[in-house]
C-alpha positions in Angstrom: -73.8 21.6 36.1 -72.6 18.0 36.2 -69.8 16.6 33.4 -72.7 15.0 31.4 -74.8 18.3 31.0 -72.2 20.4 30.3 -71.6 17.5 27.4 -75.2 17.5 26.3 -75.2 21.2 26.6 -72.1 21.6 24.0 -73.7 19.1 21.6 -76.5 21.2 21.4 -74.7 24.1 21.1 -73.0 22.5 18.1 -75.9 21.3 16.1 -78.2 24.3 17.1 -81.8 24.1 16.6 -83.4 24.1 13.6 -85.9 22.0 12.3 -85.4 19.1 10.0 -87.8 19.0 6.8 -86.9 15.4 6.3 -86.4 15.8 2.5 -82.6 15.0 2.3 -83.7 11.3 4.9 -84.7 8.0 3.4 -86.3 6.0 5.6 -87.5 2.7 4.5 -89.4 0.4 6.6 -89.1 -3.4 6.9 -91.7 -5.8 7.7 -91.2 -9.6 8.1 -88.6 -9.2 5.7 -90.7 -7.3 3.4 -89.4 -3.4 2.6 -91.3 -0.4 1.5 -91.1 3.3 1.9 -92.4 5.3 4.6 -95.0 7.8 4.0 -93.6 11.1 3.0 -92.6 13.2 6.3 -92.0 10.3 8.4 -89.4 11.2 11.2 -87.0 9.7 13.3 -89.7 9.3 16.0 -92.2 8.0 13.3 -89.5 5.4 12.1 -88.5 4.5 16.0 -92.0 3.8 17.0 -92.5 1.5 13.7 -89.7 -0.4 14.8 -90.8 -0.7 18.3 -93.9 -1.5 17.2 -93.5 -5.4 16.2 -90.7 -8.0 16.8 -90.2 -8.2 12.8 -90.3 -4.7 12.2 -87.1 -2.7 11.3 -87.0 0.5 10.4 -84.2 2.0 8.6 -83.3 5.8 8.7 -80.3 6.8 6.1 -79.2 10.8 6.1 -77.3 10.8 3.2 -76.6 14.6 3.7 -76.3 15.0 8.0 -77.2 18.6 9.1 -77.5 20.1 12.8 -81.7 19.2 12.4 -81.2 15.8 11.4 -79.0 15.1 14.7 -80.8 17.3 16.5 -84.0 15.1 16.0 -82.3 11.5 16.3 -81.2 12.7 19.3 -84.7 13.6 20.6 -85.7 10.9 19.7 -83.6 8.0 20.3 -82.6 9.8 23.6 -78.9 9.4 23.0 -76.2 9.9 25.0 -74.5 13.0 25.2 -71.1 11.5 24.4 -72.6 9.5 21.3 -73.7 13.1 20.3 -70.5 14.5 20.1 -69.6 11.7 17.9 -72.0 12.4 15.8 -71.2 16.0 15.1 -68.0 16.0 14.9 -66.4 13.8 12.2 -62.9 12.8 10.9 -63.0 10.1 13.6 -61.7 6.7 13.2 -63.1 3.4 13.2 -64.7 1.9 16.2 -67.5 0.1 18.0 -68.9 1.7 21.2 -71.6 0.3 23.1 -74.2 3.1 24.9 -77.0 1.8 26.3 -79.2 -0.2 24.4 -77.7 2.0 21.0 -74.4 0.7 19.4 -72.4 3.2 17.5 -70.3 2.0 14.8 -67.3 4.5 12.7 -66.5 2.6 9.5 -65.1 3.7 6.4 -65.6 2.8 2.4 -63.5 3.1 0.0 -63.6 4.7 -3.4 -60.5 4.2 -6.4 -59.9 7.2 -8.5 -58.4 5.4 -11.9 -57.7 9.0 -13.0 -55.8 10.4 -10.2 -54.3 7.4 -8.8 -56.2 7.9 -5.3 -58.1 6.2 -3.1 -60.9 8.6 -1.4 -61.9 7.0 1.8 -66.4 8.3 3.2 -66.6 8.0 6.7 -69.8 6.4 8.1 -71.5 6.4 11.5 -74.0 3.6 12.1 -76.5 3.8 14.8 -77.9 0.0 15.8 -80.8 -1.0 18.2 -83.6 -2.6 18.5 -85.8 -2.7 15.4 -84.3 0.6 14.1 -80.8 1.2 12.1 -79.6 5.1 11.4 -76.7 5.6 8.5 -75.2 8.9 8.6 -73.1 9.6 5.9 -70.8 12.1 7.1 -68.7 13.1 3.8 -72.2 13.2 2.0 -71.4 10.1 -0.2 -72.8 6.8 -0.3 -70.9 3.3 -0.5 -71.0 2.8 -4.1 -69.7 6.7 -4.6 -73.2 8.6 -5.4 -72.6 11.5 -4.1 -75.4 13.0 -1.6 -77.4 15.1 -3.2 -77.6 12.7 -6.6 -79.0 10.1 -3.3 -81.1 13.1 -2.3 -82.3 13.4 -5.9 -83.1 10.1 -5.7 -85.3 10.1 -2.7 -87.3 13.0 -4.0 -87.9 11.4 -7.2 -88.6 8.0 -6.0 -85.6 6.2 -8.0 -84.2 5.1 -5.2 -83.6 1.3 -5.5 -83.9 -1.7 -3.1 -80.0 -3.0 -3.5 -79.0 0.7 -3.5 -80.4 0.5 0.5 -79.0 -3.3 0.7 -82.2 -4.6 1.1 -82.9 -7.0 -1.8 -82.5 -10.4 0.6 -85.8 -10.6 2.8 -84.9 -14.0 4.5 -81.7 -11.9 5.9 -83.5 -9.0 6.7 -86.0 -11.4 9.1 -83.1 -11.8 11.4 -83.5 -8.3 12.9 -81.3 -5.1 13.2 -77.9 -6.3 13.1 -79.1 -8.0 9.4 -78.9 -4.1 8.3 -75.7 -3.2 9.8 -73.9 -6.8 8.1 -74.8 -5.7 4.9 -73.4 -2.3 5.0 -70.5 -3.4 6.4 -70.9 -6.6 3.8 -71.0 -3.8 1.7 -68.0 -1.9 2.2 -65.7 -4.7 2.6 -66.6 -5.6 -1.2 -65.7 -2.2 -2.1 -62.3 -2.7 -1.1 -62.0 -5.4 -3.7 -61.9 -3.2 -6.5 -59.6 -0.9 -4.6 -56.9 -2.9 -4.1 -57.3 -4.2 -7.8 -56.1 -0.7 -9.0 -53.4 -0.2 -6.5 -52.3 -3.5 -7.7 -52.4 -2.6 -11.0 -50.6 0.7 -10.3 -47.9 -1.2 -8.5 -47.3 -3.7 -11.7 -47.1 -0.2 -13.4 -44.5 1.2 -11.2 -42.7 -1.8 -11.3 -42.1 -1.6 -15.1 -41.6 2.0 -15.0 -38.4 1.8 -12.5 -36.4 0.1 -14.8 -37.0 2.5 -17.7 -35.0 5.1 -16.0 -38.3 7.3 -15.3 -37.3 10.4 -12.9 -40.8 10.6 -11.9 -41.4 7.3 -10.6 -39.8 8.1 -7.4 -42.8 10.3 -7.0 -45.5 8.0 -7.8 -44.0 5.4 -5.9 -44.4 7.8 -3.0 -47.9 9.0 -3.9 -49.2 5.7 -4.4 -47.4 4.3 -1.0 -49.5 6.7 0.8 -52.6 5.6 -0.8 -51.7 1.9 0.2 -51.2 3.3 3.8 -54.6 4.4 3.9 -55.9 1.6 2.8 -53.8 -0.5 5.4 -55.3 1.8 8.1 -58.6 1.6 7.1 -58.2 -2.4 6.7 -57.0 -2.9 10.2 -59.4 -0.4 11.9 -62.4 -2.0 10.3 -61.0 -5.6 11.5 -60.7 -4.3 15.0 -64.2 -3.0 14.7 -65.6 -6.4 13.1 -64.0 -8.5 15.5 -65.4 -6.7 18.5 -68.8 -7.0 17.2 -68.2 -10.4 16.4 -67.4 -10.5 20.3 -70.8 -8.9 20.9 -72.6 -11.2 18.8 -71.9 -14.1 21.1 -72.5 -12.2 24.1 -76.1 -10.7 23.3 -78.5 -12.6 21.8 -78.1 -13.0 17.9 -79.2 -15.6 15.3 -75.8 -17.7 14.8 -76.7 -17.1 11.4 -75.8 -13.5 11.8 -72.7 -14.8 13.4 -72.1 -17.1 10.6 -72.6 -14.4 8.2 -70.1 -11.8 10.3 -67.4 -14.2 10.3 -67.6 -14.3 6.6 -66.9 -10.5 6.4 -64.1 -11.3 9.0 -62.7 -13.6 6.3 -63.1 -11.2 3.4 -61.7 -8.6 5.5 -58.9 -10.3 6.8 -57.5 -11.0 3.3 -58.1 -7.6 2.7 -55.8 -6.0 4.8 -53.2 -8.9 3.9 -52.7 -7.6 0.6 -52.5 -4.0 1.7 -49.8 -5.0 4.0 -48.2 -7.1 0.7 -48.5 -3.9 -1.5 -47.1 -1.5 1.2 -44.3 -3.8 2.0 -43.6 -4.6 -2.4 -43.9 -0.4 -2.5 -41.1 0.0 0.1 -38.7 -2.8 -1.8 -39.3 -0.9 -5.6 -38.5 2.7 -3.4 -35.4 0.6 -2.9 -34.7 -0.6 -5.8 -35.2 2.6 -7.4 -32.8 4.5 -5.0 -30.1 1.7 -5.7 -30.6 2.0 -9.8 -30.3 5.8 -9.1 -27.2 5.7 -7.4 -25.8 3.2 -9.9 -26.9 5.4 -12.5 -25.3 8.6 -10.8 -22.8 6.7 -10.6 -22.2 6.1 -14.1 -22.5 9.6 -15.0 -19.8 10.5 -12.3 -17.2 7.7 -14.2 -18.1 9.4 -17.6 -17.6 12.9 -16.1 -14.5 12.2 -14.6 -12.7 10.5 -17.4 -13.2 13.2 -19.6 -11.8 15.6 -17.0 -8.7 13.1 -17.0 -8.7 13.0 -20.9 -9.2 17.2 -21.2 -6.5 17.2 -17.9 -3.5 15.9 -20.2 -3.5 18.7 -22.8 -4.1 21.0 -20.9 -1.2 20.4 -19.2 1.3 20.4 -21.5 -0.2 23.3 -23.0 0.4 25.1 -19.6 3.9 23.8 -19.7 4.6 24.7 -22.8 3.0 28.4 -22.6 4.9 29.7 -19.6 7.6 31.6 -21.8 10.8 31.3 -19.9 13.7 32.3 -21.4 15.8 28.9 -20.8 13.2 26.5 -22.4 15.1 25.0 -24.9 11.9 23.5 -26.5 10.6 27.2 -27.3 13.1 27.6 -30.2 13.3 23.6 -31.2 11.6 23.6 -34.5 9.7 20.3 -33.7 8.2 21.6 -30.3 4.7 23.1 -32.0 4.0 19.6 -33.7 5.6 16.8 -30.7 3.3 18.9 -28.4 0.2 18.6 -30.2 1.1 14.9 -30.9 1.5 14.1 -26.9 -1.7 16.1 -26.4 -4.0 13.9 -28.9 -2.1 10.5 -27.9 -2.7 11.4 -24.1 -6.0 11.9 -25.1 -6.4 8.9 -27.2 -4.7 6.6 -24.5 -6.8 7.7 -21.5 -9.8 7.1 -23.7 -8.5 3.9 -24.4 -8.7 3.1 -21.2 -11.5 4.6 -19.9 -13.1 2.7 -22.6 -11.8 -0.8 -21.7 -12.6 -0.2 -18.2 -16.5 0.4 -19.6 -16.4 3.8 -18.3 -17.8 5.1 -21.6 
């Protein structure tokens, strides 16, 4: 058995072989720019051999909830390659634009901010491209705009489902073909990260007030939230790598410059993006370090008052232990002044080191 068998034997193996009943897909089909919804049952052949069936004909295949069937069938059906399979079952991959065959595979990420946890919950993506048919898998079962899979599935079943929900509310960009899909979802997820970095801003500003109030939690949240900015960063840069590469392709393959046109403007967006991540992160590392300096100083004020009053307790104490060692040739034991001089150079040992310790704004 050759490499590429064994492959296309293990995907198999992996998604088994059930049969999909096509009730968690949405598959919507486009015509010269006009969109409406295929007939109930439709599979990913059906879908395929619309879109094959007419140079203005897209058809667009979304699994908001993947299973084993529904990649078992794509893969029947668009014939794809065993090592696109394995790409396709197993997630958690980052992003990147592969190119196999006449299919391009795209791994792209949106993002989601949590207000309530202070979190930024990233839904991976893969995007299937060719000729006259687009295929969105969404592989942690949740949409761009956050609707979780099976309120999309809901959706579907009900016949709620809206046009801009799909992205396809603009039919002179949807006359340009395939790739007019795939720049609106990823038109789509790069205005998602608007928001996103909105509230890490906003959490930063926060943080920024709360390290000067002396707050022993901040450290943590400063921490937590750097994380979150990280992810973001990651995600930023990926996706540029991934944009910029199919911007590549665009000029090699045979694309309205329109499309191009259109790309670059996600470029852009995307660009600026990632700058302000890299802001954030780098303003999150300075406030760690600011904190750590105005912890230190504040230790450091506790270890002045702490040790002054171990000098101020130090000077009675040791007169006291002077005086209380009972020898018999201590005149001072039987002078009838000793009991009151002592306590007097007790209290003005005190008083002076307080003094001091006071001027020197230890205290």
């Amino acid at each position: 058995m050759s490499r590429v068998q064994r492959r296309a034997a293990n995907a198999r193996a992996a998604y088994g072989t059930h049969q999909s009943s096509h009730a968690s897909m949405a598959v919507r089909y486009i015509d010269d720019g006009t969109v409406e919804s295929a007939p109930e049952g439709t599979s990913a052949a059906d879908a395929l051999a619309f879109g094959k069936s007419g140079p203005q004909r897209i058809a667009l295949s979304l699994y908001p909830t993947p299973d084993e069937a529904d990649i078992q069938e794509l893969t029947e059906a668009w014939d794809l390659h065993p090592v696109l399979v394995e790409d396709l079952v197993h997630a958690r991959q980052r992003p990147k634009l592969e190119r196999y065959g006449e299919v391009l595979l795209l791994v792209v990420r949106s993002a989601l901010y949590l207000d309530e946890t202070e979190e930024v919950e990233l839904s991976e993506f893969h995007i299937l491209v060719r000729k006259g048919a687009v295929a969105v898998l969404c592989q942690d079962h949740r949409w761009i705009d956050g609707t979780d899979g099976e309120g999309f599935v809901e959706s579907i079943r009900n016949g709620r489902l809206r046009k801009d929900q799909l992205l396809l509310k603009d039919p002179e960009l949807l006359r340009l073909g395939a790739e007019a899909v795939l720049y609106r979802i990823l038109d789509e997820i790069v205005d998602g990260y608007v928001p996103v970095l909105h509230g890490l801003g906003i959490d930063k500003e926060q943080i920024e007030r709360q390290v000067f109030s002396g707050d022993a939690a901040v450290t943590e949240r400063i921490y937590r939230l750097s994380q979150e900015v990280i992810d973001m960063q990651h995600a930023t840069a990926s996706l540029l790598e991934v944009v910029q590469s199919l911007d590549d392709g665009f000029k090699k393959y045979p694309v309205p410059d329109e499309l191009e046109t259109y790309l670059q403007d996600v470029t852009d967006h995307l660009t600026r993006a990632h700058s302000q991540a890299v802001e954030y992160r780098d303003a999150l590392s300075q406030i760690l370090n600011v904190n750590s300096t105005l912890v230190a100083q504040r230790q450091n004020e506790d270890m002045k008052k702490i040790s002054g009053w171990a000098a101020i307790l130090f000077a009675p104490t040791l007169i006291a232990a002077i005086y209380g060692m009972n020898f018999d040739n201590m005149p001072e034991l039987h002078w009838s002044f000793g009991y009151p001089v002592a306590v007097c150079l007790m209290l003005g040992f005190a008083a002076a080191l307080y003094g001091v310790f006071k001027w020197r704004r230890w205290f």
